[in-house]
C-alpha positions in Angstrom: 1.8 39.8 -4.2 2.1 35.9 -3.9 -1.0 34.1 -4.3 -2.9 32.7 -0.9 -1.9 29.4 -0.5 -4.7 26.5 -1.5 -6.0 24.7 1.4 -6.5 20.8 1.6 -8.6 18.7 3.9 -7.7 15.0 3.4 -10.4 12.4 5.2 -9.4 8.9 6.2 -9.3 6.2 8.7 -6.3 4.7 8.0 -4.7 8.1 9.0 -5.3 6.9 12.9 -2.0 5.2 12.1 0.9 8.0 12.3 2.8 6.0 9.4 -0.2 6.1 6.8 -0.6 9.9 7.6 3.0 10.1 5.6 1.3 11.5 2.0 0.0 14.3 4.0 2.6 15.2 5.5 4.9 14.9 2.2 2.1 16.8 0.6 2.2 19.4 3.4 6.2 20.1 2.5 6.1 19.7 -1.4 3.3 22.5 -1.6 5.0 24.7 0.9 4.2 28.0 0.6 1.4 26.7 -2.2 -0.6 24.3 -0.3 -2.2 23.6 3.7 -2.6 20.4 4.4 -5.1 19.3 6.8 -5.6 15.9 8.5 -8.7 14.3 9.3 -8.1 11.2 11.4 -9.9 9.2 13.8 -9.7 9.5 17.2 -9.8 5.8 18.1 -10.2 2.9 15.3 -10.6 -0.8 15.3 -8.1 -2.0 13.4 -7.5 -5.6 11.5 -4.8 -6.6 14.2 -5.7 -4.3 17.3 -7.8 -1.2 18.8 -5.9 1.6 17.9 -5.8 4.8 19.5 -4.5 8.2 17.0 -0.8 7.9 17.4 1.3 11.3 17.2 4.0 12.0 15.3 6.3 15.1 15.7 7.1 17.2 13.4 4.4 16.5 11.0 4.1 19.6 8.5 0.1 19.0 8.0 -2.6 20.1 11.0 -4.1 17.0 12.4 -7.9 17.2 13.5 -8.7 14.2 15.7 -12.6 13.3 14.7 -14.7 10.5 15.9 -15.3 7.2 14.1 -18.7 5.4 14.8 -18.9 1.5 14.3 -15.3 1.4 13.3 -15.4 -2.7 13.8 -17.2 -2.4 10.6 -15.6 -1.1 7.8 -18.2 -0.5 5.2 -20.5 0.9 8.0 -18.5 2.8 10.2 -19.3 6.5 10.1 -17.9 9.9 11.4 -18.8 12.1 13.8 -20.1 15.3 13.6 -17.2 17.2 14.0 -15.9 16.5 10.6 -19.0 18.0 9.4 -18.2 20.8 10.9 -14.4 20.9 9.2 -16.1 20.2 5.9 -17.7 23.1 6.2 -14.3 25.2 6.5 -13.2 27.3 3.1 -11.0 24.3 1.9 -10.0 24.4 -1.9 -10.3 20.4 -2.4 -11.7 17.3 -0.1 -9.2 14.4 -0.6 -11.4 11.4 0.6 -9.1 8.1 1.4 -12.1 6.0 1.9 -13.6 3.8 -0.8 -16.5 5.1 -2.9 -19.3 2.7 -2.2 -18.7 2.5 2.2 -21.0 5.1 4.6 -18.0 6.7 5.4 -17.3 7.5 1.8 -20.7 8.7 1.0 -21.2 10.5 4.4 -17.9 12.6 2.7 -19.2 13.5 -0.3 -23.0 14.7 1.1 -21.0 16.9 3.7 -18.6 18.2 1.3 -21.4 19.4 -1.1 -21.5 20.8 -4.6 -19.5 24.1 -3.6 -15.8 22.9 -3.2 -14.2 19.7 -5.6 -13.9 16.2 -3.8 -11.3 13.8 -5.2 -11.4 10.0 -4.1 -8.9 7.7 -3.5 -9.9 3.5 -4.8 -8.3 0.2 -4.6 -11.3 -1.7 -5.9 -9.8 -3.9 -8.9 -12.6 -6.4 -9.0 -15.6 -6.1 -10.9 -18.1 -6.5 -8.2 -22.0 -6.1 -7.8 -22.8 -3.9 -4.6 -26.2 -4.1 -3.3 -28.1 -1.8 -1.6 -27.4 1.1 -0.2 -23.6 0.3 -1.5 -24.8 0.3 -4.9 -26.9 3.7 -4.4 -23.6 5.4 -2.2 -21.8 4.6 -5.3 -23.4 6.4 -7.7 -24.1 9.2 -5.3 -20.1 9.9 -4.3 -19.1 9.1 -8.3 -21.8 12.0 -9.4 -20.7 14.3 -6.8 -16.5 13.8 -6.7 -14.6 16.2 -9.1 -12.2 13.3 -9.6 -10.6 10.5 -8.7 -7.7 8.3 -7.8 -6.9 4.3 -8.7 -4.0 2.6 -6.8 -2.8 0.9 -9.9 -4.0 0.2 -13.6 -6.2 -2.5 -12.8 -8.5 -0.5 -10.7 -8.5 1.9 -13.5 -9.7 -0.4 -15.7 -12.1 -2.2 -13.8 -13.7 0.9 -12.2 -14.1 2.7 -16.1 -15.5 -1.2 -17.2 -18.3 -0.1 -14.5 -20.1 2.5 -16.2 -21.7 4.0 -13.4 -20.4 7.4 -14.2 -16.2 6.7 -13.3 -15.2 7.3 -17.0 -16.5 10.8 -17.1 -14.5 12.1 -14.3 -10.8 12.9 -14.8 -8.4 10.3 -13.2 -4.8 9.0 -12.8 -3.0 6.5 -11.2 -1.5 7.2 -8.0 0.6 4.5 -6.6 1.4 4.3 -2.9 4.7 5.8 -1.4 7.5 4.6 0.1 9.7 6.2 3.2 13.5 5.9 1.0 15.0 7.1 4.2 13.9 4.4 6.4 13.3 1.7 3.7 17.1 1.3 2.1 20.2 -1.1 1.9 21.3 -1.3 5.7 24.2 -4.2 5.7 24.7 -3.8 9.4 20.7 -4.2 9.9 20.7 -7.4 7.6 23.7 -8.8 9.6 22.3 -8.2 13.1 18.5 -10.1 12.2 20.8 -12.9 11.1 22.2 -13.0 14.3 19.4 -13.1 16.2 17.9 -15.8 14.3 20.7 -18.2 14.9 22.0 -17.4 11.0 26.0 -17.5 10.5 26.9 -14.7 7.9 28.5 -17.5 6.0 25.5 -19.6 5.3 23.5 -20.1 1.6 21.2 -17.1 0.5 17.7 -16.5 2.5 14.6 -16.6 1.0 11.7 -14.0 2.5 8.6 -13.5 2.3 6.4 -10.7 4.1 2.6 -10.4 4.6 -0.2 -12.1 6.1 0.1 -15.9 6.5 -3.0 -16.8 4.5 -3.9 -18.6 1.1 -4.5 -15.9 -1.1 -1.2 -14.8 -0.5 0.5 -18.0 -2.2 2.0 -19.4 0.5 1.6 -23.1 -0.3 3.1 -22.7 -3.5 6.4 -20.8 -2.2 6.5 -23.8 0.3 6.2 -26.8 -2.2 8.8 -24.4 -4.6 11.1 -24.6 -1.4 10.5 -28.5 -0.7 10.7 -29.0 -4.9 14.5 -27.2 -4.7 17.3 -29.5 -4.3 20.2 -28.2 -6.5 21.2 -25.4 -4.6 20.7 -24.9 -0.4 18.8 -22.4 1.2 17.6 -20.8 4.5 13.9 -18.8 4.7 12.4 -16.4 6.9 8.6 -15.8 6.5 8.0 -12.9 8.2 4.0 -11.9 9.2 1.4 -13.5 10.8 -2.7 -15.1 10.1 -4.3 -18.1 10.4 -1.6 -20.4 8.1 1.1 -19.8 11.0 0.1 -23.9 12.4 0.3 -25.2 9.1 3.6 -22.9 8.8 5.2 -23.8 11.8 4.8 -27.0 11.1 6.8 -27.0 7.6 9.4 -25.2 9.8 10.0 -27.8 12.0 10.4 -30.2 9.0 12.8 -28.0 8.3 15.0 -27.3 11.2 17.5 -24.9 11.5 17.2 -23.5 8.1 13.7 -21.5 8.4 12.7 -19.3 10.9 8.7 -17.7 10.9 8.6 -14.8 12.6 5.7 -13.1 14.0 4.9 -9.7 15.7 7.1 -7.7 13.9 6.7 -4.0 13.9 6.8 -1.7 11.0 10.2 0.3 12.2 11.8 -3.6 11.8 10.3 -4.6 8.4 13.5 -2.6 6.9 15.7 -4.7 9.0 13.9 -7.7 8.0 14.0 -6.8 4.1 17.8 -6.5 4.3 18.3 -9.9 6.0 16.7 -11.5 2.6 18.7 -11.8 0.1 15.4 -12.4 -2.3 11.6 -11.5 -1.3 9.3 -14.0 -2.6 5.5 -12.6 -3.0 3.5 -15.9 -4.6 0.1 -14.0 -4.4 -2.9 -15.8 -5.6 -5.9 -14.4 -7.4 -9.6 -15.3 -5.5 -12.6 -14.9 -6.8 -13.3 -12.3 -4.1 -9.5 -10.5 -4.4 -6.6 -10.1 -6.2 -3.3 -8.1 -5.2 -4.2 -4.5 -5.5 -0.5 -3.0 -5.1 1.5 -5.1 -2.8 3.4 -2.3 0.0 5.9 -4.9 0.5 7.2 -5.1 -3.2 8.3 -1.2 -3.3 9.5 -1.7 0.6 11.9 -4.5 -0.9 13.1 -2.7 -3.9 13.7 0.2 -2.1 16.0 -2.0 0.5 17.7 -3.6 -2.8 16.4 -6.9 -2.0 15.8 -8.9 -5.2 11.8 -9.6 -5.9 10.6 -12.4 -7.3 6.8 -11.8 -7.5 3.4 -13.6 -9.1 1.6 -12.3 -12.0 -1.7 -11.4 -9.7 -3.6 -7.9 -9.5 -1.6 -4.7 -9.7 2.2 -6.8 -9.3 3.6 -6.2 -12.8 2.7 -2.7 -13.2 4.5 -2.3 -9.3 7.5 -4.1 -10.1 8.2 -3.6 -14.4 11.4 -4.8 -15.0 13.1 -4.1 -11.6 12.1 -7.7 -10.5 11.4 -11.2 -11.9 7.9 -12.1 -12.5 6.7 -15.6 -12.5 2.7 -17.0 -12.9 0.8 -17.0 -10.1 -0.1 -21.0 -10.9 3.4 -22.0 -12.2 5.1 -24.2 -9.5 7.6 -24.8 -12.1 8.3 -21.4 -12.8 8.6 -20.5 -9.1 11.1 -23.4 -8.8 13.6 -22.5 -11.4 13.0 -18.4 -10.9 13.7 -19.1 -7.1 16.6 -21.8 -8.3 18.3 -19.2 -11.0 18.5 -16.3 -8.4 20.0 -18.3 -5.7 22.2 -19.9 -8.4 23.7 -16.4 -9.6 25.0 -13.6 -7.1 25.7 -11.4 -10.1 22.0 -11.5 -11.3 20.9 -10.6 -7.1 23.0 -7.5 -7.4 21.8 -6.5 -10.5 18.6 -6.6 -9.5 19.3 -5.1 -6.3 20.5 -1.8 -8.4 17.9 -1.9 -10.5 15.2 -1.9 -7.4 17.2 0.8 -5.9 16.4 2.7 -8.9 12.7 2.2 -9.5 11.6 2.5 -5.6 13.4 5.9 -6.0 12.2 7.4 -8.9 8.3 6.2 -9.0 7.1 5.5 -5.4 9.5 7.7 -2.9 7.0 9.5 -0.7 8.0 13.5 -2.5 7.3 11.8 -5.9 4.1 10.7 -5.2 3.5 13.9 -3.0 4.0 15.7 -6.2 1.6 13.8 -8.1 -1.1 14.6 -6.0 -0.5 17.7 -5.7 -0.4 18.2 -9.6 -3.5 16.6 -10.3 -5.2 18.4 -7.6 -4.0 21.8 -9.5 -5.3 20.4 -12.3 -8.8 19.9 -11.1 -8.8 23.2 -9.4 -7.5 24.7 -13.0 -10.3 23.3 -14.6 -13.1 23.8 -12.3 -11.9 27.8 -12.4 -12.0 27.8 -16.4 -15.6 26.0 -16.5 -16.7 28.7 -14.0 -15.4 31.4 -16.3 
């Protein structure tokens, strides 16, 4: 007789978004048969952009439990309702927590999921940083009671077992974020139509991108001066996004006529469209005292289009892209002028780059491959919590 299958309850706000609720569901159909996957999202969230009410989405192979999120204009204070009390409560094999160790939210997950079944949290916290009270105390609390637990990249690794408040005694691994290869990949006719609607002939010199929000931290001054710096080969740009630089950038556009376009309001079913109208994606982030990049969704969204990437040294960005794009110092105004210069300069080197993206979006970040890796390491801590038991 087959084994009942093992049943997962993963908690997060971010899940109000249909898109973000994608691991689950990946989870949910690599562990057929093995695994239930159950979805705990709010009913109504505050995002960074907009209110945001729980969005469907057909067809979704996980169970999606609509809960209530308290003081969600306030990230590290927000907390849930009771009704995901209640679910905690349920026979679940493992508590996947997507909300960051040291927040209410976080720590209102781990005293509800108890001592009796593991809890496993996912981190993007890659900066050393000094919490006070009670973020300090909810810390320590969620660290001591979690069975294990997940970095986005190798930096929060690092930084978080640097911290010695109890993360390097608890089994880990690196779990990147997915990408949808389906929806994210090289679409010719997409690329030719955004062209178009930007006023673009199909003719003209290559297009430099860039996509993310239009502040400092992401580098955006630097690309800029790069751009203004390059005179030995033409270009166009489309900076694609939207913060507070947009004045300051719509100004450099209209120093630049025709041959930039920013674009704002974009919605995440175009960002494939966009990707494919670049022929390179620029990403210039730039370290903060307060932040550096801690994955950078748009790198594995570009790679997996086969738009080349030309990226900073900052955070997470040269674990995310290896050798499937060029990397250049986050400081280097220099080296962003002749990277920028060399890839516009050499069609051959583009494609090359374009197959080698291709490649590495497939095999380390498509949305089943990172399914799987969850899934693993979940088995994993199950496996071990039954052999310290017997």
């Amino acid at each position: 007789m087959a084994a009942p299958a093992r049943r997962l309850i993963s908690v997060g706000s971010s899940y109000v978004v249909a898109l973000n609720r994608r691991l689950a569901h990946e989870m949910a159909r690599a562990g057929a048969g093995a695994w239930e996957v159950t979805v705990a999202a709010p009913k109504f969230f505050h995002g960074d952009l907009r209110p945001i009410l729980l969005e469907a989405s057909p067809g979704e192979a996980c169970r999606l439990e609509p809960v209530r999120a308290i003081l969600s204009r306030w990230p590290h204070f927000f907390f849930y309702g009771l009704r995901l009390r209640r679910l905690l409560s349920q026979p679940f094999d493992l508590v996947h927590c997507w909300q960051e160790p040291y927040v209410f939210a976080g720590g209102q997950v781990a005293l509800w999921t108890g001592t009796n079944k593991p809890l496993v949290f996912y981190t993007f916290q890659n900066i050393h940083k000094t919490y006070p009270p009670p973020f300090s105390q909810i810390e320590r609390f969620c660290v001591r009671r979690c069975a294990g637990w997940l970095p986005c990249g190798e930096l929060v690794r690092e930084t978080l077992l640097n911290r010695k408040c109890g993360y390097e005694a608890k089994p880990h691994r690196v779990m990147p974020l997915g990408v949808d290869t389906e929806h994210f990949r090289p679409d010719p006719a997409a690329a030719r139509e955004i062209r178009a609607s930007l006023g673009f002939l199909e003719s003209g010199p290559p297009v430099i991108g860039f996509l993310g929000r239009f502040i400092e931290a992401k580098g955006l001054r630097i690309l800029m001066r790069a751009l203004d710096r390059h005179g030995r080969s033409p270009w166009r740009a489309i900076f694609v996004g939207g913060g507070p630089m947009e004045t300051e950038l719509r100004e450099w556009e209209r120093r630049h006529g025709e041959r930039v376009r920013i674009v704002t309001g974009v919605a995440h079913d175009q960002v494939p469209a966009y990707l494919n109208a670049m022929d390179i994606l620029c990403a210039p982030s730039r370290t903060t005292t307060r932040w550096r990049e801690q994955f950078g969704r748009m790198l594995v969204e570009a790679l997996a289009c086969g738009t080349p990437v030309v990226a900073s040294d900052s955070g997470e960005i040269p674990h995310v892209v290896a050798d499937a794009g060029v990397i250049v110092g986050e400081r280097d105004e220099d080296g962003w002028t002749n990277a920028i210069g060399d890839l516009l300069d050499n069609a051959a080197r583009r494609k090359e780059l374009a197959s080698r993206g291709i490649q590495h979006a497939r095999q380390h970040y498509a949305w089943p491959v990172v399914a799987r890796m969850h899934l693993e390491f979940f088995d994993e801590i199950l496996a071990s919590r039954a052999g310290t038991r017997g």
